[in-house]
C-alpha positions as CSV (number, residue, x, y, z in Angstrom):
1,X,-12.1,-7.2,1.7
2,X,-9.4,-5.1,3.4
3,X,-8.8,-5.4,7.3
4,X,-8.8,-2.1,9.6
5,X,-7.8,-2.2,12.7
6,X,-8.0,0.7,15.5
7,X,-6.5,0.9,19.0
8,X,-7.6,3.9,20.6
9,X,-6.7,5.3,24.4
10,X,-10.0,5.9,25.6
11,X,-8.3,7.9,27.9
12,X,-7.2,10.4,25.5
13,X,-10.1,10.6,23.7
14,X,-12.5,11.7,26.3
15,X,-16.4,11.0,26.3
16,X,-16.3,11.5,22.8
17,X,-14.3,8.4,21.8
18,X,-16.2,6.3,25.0
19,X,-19.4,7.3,23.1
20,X,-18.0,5.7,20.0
21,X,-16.7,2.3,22.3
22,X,-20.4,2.0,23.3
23,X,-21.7,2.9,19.6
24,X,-19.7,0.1,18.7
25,X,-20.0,-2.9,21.5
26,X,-20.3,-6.2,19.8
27,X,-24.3,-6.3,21.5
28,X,-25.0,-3.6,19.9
29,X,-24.2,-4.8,15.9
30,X,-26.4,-6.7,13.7
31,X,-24.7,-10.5,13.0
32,X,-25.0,-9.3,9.5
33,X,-22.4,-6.4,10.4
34,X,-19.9,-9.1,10.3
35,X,-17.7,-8.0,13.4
36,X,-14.8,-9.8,14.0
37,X,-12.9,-7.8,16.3
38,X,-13.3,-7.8,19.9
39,X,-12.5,-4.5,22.8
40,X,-9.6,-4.6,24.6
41,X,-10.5,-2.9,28.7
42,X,-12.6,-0.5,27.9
43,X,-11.2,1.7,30.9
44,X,-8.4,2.2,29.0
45,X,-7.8,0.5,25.5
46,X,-10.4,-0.2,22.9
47,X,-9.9,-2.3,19.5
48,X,-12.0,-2.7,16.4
49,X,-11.3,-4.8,13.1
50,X,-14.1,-4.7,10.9
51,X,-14.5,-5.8,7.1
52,X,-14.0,-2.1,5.7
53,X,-16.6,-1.5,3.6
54,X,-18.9,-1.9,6.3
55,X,-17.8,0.5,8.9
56,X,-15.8,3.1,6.7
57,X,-17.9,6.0,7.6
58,X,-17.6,4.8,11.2
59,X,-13.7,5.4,10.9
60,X,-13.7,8.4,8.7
61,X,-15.6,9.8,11.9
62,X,-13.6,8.4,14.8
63,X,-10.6,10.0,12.8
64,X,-12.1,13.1,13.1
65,X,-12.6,13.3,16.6
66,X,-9.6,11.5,17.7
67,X,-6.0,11.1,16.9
68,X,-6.2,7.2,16.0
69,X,-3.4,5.0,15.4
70,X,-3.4,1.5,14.1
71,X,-0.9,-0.5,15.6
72,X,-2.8,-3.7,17.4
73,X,-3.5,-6.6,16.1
74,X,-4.7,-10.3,17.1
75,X,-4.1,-13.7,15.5
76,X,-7.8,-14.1,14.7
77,X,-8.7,-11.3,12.9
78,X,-5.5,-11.6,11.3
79,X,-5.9,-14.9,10.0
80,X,-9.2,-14.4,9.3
81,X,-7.5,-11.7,6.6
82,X,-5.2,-14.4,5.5
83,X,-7.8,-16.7,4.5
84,X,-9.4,-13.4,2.5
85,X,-6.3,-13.3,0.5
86,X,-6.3,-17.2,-0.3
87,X,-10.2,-17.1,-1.4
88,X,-9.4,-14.2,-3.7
89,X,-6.5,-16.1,-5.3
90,X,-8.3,-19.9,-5.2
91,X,-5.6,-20.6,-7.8
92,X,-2.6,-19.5,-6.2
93,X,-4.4,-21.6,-3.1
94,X,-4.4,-24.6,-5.6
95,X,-1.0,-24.3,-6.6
96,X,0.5,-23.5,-2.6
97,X,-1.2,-26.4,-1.4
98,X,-0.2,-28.9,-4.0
99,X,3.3,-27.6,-3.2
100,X,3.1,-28.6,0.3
101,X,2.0,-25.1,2.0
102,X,-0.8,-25.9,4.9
103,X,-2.6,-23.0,4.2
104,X,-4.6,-23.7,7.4
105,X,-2.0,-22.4,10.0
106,X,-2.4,-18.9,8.7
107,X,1.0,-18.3,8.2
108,X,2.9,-17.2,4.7
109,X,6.2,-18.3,4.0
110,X,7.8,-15.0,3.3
111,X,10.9,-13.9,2.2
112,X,11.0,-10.7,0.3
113,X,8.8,-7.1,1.3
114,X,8.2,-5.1,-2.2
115,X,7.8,-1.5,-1.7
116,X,6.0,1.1,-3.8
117,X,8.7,4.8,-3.9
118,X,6.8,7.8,-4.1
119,X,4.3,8.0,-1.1
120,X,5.9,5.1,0.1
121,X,9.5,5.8,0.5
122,X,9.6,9.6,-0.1
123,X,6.7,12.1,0.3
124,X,7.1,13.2,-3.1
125,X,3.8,12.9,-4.7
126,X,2.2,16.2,-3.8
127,X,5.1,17.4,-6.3
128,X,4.3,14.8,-9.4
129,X,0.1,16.0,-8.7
130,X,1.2,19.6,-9.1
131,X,3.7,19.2,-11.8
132,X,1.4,16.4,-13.5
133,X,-1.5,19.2,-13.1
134,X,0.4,22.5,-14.0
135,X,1.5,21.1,-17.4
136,X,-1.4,19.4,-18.5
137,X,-3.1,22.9,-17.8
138,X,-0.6,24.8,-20.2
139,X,-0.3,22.4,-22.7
140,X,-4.4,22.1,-22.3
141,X,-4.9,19.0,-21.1
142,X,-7.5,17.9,-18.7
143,X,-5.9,16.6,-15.3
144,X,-6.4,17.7,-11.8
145,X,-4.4,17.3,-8.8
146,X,-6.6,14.7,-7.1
147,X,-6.8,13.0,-10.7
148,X,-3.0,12.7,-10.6
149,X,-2.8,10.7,-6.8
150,X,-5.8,7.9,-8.6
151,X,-3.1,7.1,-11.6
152,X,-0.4,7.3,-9.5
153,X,1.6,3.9,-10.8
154,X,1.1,4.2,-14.1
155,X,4.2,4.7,-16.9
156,X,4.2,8.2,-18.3
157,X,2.7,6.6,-21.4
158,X,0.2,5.0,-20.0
159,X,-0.4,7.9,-18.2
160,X,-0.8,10.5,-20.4
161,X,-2.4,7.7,-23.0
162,X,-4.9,8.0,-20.6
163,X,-6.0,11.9,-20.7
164,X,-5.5,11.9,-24.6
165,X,-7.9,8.6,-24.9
166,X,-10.6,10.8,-22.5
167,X,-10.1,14.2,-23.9
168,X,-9.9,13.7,-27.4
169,X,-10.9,10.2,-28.1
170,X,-7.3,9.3,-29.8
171,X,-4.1,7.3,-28.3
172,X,-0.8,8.9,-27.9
173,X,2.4,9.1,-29.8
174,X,5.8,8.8,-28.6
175,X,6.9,11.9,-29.5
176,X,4.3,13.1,-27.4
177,X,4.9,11.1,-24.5
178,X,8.5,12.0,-24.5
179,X,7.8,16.0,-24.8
180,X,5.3,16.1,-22.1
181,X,7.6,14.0,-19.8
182,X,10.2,16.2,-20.3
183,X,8.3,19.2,-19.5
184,X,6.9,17.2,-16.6
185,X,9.9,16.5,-15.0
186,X,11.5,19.8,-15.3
187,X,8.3,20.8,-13.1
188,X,9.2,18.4,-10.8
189,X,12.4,19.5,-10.5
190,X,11.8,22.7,-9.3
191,X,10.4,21.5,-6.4
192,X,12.3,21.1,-3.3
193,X,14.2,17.3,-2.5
194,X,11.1,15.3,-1.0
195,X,11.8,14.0,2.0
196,X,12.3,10.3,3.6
197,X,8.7,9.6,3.9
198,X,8.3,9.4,7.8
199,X,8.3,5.9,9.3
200,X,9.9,4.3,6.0
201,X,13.5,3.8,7.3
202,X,11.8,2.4,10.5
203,X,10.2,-0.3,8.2
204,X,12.9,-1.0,6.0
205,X,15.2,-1.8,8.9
206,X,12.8,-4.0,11.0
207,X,12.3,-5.9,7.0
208,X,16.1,-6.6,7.6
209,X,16.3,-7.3,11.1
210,X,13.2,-10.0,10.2
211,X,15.6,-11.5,7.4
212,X,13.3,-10.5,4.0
213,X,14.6,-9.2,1.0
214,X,14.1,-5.4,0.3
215,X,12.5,-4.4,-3.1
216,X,11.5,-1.2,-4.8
217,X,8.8,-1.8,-7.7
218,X,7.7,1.8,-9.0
219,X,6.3,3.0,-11.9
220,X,8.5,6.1,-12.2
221,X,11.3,6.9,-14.4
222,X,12.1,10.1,-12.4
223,X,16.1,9.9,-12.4
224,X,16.3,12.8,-9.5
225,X,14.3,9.9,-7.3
226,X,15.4,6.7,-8.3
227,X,18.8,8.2,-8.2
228,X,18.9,9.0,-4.5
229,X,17.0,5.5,-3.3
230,X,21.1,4.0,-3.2
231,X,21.7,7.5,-1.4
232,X,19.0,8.2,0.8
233,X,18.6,4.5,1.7
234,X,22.2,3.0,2.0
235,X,22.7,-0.6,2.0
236,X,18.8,-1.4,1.0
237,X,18.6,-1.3,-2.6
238,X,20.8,-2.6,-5.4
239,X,20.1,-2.0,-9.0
240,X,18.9,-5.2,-9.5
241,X,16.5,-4.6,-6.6
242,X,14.7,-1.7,-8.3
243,X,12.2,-2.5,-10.8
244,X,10.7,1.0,-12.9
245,X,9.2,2.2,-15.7
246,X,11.5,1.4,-17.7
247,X,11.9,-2.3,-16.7
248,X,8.4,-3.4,-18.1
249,X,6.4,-2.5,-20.9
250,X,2.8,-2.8,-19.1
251,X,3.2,-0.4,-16.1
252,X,0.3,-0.2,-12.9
253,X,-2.2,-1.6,-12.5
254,X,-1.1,-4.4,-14.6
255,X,0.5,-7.0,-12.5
256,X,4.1,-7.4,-14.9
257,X,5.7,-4.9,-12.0
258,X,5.6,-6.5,-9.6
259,X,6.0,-10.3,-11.2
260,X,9.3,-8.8,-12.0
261,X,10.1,-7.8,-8.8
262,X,9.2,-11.8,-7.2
263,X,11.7,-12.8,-10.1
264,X,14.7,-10.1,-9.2
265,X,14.0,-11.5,-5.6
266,X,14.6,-14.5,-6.2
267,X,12.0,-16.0,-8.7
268,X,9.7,-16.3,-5.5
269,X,6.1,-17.8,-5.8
270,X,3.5,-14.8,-5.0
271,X,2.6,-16.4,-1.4
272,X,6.4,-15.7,-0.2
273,X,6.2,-11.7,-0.4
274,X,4.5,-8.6,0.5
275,X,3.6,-5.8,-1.0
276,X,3.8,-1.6,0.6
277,X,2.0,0.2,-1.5
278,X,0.2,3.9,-1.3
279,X,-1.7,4.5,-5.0
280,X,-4.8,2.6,-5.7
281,X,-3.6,1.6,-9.3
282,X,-0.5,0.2,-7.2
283,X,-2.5,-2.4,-4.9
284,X,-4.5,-3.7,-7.8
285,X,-1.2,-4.4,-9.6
286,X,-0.2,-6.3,-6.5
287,X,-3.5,-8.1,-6.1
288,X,-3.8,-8.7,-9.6
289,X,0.1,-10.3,-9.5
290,X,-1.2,-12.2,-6.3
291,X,0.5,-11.1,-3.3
292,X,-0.5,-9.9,-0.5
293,X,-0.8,-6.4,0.1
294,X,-0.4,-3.7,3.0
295,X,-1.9,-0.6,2.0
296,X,-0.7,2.8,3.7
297,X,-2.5,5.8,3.0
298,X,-0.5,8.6,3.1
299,X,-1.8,11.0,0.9
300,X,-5.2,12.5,0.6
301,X,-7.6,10.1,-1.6
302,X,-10.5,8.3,1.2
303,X,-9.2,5.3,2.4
304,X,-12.1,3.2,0.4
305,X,-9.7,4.0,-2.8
306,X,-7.2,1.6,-1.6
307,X,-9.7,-0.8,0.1
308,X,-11.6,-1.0,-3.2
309,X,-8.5,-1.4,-4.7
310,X,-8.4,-5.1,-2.8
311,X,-5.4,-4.3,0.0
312,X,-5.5,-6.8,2.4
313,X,-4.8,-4.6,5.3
314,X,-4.2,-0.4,5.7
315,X,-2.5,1.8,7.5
316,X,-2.8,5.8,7.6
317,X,1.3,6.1,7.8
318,X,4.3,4.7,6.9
319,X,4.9,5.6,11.2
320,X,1.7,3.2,11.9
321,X,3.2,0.2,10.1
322,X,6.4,0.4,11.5
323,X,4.5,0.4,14.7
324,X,2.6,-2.7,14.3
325,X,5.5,-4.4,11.9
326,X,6.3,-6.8,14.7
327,X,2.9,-8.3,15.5
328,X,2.2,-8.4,11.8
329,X,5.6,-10.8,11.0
330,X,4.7,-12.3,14.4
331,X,1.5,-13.6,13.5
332,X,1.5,-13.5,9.5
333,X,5.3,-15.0,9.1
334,X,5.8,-18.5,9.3
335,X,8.2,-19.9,11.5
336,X,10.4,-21.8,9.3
337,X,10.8,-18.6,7.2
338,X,11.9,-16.3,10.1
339,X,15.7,-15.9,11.2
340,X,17.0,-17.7,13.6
């Protein structure tokens, strides 16, 4: 169950957003609603953090209306989340414990943040949808654009293994991997540079400034992207800090990607990293590898793809998590992992 949390200026939202404070008072939920939030002066700030799947419509809604951003957060909804993420890994729980970790003080000891590239780190994945979408449609293959954001993650392989298995009942070939690739990418290419994805050098500097490793675990093997991570984001990324497509043979949503990356950080247990991730296929290959996961939404699947997916918290940006970074290392961190 994914954790969402809203601070709204009531101010700036006018009667509209007041109606939706008083809509969503604590007296005025069912027990079974499961609130666990609380309102912050209802003057001027308001703050809900509901279990997702309850309220999502609620949020799609408020969105509407209002310019929402969700950077606040307190140390009991956030360990309430915490102890989400150990119930859904009762082994890892096992294991943590046995190896000292009070798991009661809702704190993880973390060293390493493991970030997803495209729609993560560069806004490039409204240029693999179209290019995915316009070659499939000349080579007559069945994918569509929105199609293309839901696999995002996946090896090329696995991702065209995929539409052949659908359309025609049969598994690919190499040869056909490799020729649609190619064709793939040249589409790609034609596109102009994606851009830093807004908010993601913000992140990757207050990672540093919080003493964790930085990470890149993608399914690509686009060479015009991964090329320009060492140049777009000096002094983040070595080579041995990039784990892609071609590093494992099961790609997203199978956990090897990101197992990898805990090994090229350092051969970390699970419990000492995070995950940044954007693609539903992407936060169950985190889940499924066991660590915890930050979901940011940044394209334009409905936020209940990634909470299905099992993220432990989510974001609309990669501009709202650097936002709330601090409060989320201040109460999610433990303190004998943090600098001194």
């Amino acid at each position: 169950m994914v954790t969402v949390v809203q601070l709204v200026r009531a101010s700036d939202c006018g009667s509209e957003c007041r109606g939706f404070e008083s809509h969503q008072s604590p007296s005025h939920l069912p027990a079974s609603f499961g609130l666990w939030g609380f309102f912050v002066d209802d003057s001027a700030f308001f703050a809900f953090g509901f279990p997702f799947s309850i309220l999502f419509s609620t949020f799609v809604e408020a969105k509407r209306r209002c310019a929402l951003s969700l950077i606040f957060y307190s140390p009991t909804p956030m360990n309430s989340t915490l102890q989400q993420y150990w119930s859904a890994h009762p082994d890892l729980a096992r294991q943590a414990s046995a190896e000292g970790l009070d798991l009661s003080n809702g704190r993880l000891p973390l060293r390493a943040v493991l970030f997803d590239m495209d729609g993560v780190l560069f806004d490039s994945m409204p240029a693999h949808a179209k290019s995915w979408a316009k070659v499939c449609h000349d080579l007559g293959l069945q994918l569509t654009e929105i199609e293309a954001f839901m696999h995002e993650g996946r090896t090329a392989f696995s991702t065209i293994n995929w539409i052949t298995q659908r359309q025609f009942g049969r598994g690919t070939t190499e040869e056909e991997v490799n020729r649609i690739y190619a064709l793939k990418c040249e589409e790609f290419n034609h596109y102009p540079e994606a851009p830093k994805m807004p908010g993601a050098v913000e992140v990757l500097q207050q990672v540093a400034q919080t003493g964790l490793d930085r990470l890149v675990v993608t399914g690509s093997g686009q060479a015009s992207l991964l090329d320009r991570l060492t140049t777009n984001y000096p002094g983040c990324f070595g080579r041995d800090k990039i784990v892609s497509s071609k590093d494992t043979l099961r790609g997203k949503p199978h956990p090897d990607p990101y197992l990898l990356g805990l090994q090229r950080a350092g051969a970390l247990q699970p419990w000492q990293a995070l995950v940044v991730e954007n693609a539903p296929l992407g936060v169950q290959a985190a889940v499924s590898a066991g660590i915890f996961t930050i979901a940011v939404n940044t394209g334009p699947l409905p936020e209940s793809a990634l909470a299905e997916a099992g993220a432990n918290l989510l974001f609309p940006s990669m501009t709202a998590l650097a936002e709330a970074w601090p409060k989320i290392i201040a109460q999610l961190m433990a303190p004998a992992s943090q600098p001194r």
